[in-house]
N, C-alpha and C positions, 0 to 999 in steps of 0.2 A: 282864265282868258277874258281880256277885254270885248264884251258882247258887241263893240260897234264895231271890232275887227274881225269879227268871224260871225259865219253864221253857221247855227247846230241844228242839227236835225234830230230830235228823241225819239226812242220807241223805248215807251215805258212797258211794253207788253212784254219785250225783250232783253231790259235792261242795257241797252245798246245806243249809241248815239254817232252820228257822223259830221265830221266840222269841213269846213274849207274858211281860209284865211279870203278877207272881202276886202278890195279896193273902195268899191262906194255901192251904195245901193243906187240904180237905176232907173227903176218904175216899181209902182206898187199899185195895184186895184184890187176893187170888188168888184166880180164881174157878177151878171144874173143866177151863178152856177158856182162860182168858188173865188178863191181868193187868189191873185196873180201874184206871182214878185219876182223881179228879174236883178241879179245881182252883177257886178264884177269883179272875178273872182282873181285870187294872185297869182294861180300853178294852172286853174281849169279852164280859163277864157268865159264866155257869158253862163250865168247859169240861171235856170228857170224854174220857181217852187210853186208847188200850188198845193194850197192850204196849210201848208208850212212844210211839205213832204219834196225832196228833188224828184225834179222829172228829166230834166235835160242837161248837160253842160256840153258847150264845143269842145273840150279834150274829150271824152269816151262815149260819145254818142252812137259812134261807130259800132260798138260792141251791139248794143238793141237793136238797135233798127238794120243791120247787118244778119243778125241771127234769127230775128222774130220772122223774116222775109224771104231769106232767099232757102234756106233746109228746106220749107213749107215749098217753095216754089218750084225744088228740084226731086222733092217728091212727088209733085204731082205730074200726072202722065201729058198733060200740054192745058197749063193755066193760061186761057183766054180773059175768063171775066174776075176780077178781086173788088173783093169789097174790104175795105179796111175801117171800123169798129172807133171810132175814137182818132189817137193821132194827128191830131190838132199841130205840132209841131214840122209836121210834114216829112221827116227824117223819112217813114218807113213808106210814105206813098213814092220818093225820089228812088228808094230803094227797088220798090214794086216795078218801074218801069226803067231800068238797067235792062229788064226781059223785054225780048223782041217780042216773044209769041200774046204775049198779053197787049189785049185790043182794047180795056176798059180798065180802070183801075175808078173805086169812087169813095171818097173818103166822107166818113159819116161821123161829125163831132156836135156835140151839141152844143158847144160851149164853140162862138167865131171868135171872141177875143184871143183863144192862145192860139190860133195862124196869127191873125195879124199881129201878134209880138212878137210872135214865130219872123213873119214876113222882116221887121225891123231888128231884131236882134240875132236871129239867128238866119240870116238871109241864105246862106250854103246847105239848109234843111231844102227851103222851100225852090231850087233853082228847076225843078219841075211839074210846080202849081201851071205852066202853061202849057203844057205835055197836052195835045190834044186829043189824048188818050184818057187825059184824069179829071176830074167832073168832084167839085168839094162841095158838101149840101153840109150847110148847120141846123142837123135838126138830131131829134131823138134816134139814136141808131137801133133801142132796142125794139119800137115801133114801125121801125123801116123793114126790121126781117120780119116783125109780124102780117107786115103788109105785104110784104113780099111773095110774088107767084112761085109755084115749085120750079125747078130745077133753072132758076135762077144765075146760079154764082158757080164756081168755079173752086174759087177757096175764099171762105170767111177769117182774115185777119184780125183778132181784137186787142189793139194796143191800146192798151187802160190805164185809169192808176190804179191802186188799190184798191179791194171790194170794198170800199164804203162811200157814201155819200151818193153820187152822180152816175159810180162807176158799181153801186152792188148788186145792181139787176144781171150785170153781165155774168154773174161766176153760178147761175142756178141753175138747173134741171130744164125748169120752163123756156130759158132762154136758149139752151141747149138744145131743144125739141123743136122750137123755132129754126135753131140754123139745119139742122135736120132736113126738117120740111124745103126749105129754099135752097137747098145745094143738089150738084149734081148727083148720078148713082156714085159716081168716083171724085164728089169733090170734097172737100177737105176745111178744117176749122185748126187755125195754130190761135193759143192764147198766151199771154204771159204769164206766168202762174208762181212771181214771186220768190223767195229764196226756199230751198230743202231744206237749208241747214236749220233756217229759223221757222219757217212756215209750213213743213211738211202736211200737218194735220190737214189744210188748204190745199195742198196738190191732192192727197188723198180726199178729200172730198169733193175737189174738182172732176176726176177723172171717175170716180165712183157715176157723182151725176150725168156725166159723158155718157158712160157707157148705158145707165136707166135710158136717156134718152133718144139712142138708137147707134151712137157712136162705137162699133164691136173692136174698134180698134183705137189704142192711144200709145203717144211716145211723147216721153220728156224729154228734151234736151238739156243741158246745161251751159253757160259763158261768164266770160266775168263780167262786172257792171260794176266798176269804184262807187260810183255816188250811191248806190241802193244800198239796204241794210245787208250787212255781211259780206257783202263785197261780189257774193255768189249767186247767177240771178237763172233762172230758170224759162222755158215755154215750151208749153203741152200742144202736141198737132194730133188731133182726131179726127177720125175717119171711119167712112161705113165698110169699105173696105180694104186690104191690104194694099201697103205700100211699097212700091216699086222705087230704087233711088234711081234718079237719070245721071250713074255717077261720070258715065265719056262727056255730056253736055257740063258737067262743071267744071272738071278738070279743065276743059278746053274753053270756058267762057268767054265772054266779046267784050266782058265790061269789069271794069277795078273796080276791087272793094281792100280795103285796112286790114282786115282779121278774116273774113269768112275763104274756105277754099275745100279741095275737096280735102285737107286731113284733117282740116277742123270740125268740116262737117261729120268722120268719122269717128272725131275724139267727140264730138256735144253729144252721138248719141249715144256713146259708153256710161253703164249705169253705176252709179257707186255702190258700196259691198251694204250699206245700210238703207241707201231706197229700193236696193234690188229684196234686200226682207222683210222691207214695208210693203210692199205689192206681192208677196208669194203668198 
């Protein structure tokens, strides 16, 4: 394949790699924090990689930021406060306030340049950065829960990229013990936790450190996500305690979404016959 007509994504860890066919590239930086590039793509509409990994495209963004948000949302018994961990791109804070009952939503990215790409390339992310409910601070979000008073938050959202570089504080024990301390008795933590197929060993040590950290409760879900490795992408919600689904409030919701509903929500949290024997 001609390299100026496509761009590929490797994971040598994997042996695996994902292509989309590219109209032109569109911006490229170095921001203080990693590396931006916004492409236009032929089948997926704009798409956005940072450090050479996809994070976004307008054809299936809907899948992430659709799943990461609202399962989490409708498990919990009446989410007022979210704090959302990252998500720079805006998808899943737009997502967060679809919900009436949520009074605050705050999004915490350290890195401001990918909103404002966000803002100019992906403008249908960001159509509720004015939501006078959501409050975007660019600072360290793993510092913000340290700082953070108890029983703070409601539900901690962390939409990341991958544990390395910017984002590997996020997937540890310690940082785990943090959102602990600042959540409610009944509030709740959903993270991304990457693909089963490929990266099990990673959910397994994700939810291991959950639970060291006071979380007695965890549940994976699964959805698809084309642009990520394997196609099949994952997120872990943990909790201090048992989760209630509000399944009459989703059937009956006020507000559209693409993919999420209540049978998806009960297919995402059906477990498959080999992660159900990695966790026995």
């Amino acid at each position: 394949m001609n390299s100026n007509e496509w761009f590929t994504e490797q994971m040598l860890s994997t042996g695996t790699a994902f292509s989309l066919k590219i109209n032109e590239k569109l911006h490229e930086e170095q921001s203080e924090f990693q590396k931006l590039e916004i492409y236009d793509t032929e089948t997926f509409g704009k798409l956005m990689v940072i450090d050479g990994c996809t994070m976004v495209s307008t054809r299936d963004n809907f899948f992430y930021h659709e799943m990461i948000s609202h399962p989490a949302l409708f498990l919990h018994p009446n989410p007022k406060r979210v704090w959302i961990i990252g998500g720079g791109d805006c998808g899943t804070l737009r997502e967060v306030l679809k919900h009436k009952n949520v009074e605050e939503a705050v999004q915490i990215d350290i890195d401001e340049r990918v909103t404002r790409l966000a803002e100019i390339y992906f403008p249908e992310l960001c159509e509720s950065n004015g939501d006078v409910r959501a409050d975007l601070k660019f600072i360290d979000g793993i510092q913000w829960l340290k700082d953070a008073a108890p029983n703070s938050v409601d539900l901690i959202i962390v939409d990341s990229t991958d544990p390395v570089g910017v984002a590997e504080g996020l997937f540890g024990e310690a940082f785990y013990r943090d959102c602990v301390a600042c959540l409610a008795e009944d509030g709740m933590l959903v993270q991304q936790s990457e693909s089963a197929l490929l990266h099990l060993q990673l959910i397994k040590d994700m939810r291991g450190a959950m639970q060291t950290a006071g979380f007695g409760h965890q549940q994976t879900l699964f959805f698809p996500q084309c642009i990520y490795p394997s196609g099949w992408w994952s997120a872990t919600i943990a909790s201090k305690t048992a989760l209630t689904f509000r399944a009459d409030e989703c059937a009956n919701k006020e507000f559209e979404t693409v993919y999420y509903n209540l049978d998806i929500h009960h297919a995402a949290m059906a477990q498959p016959e080999f992660f159900k024997k990695a966790f026995a």
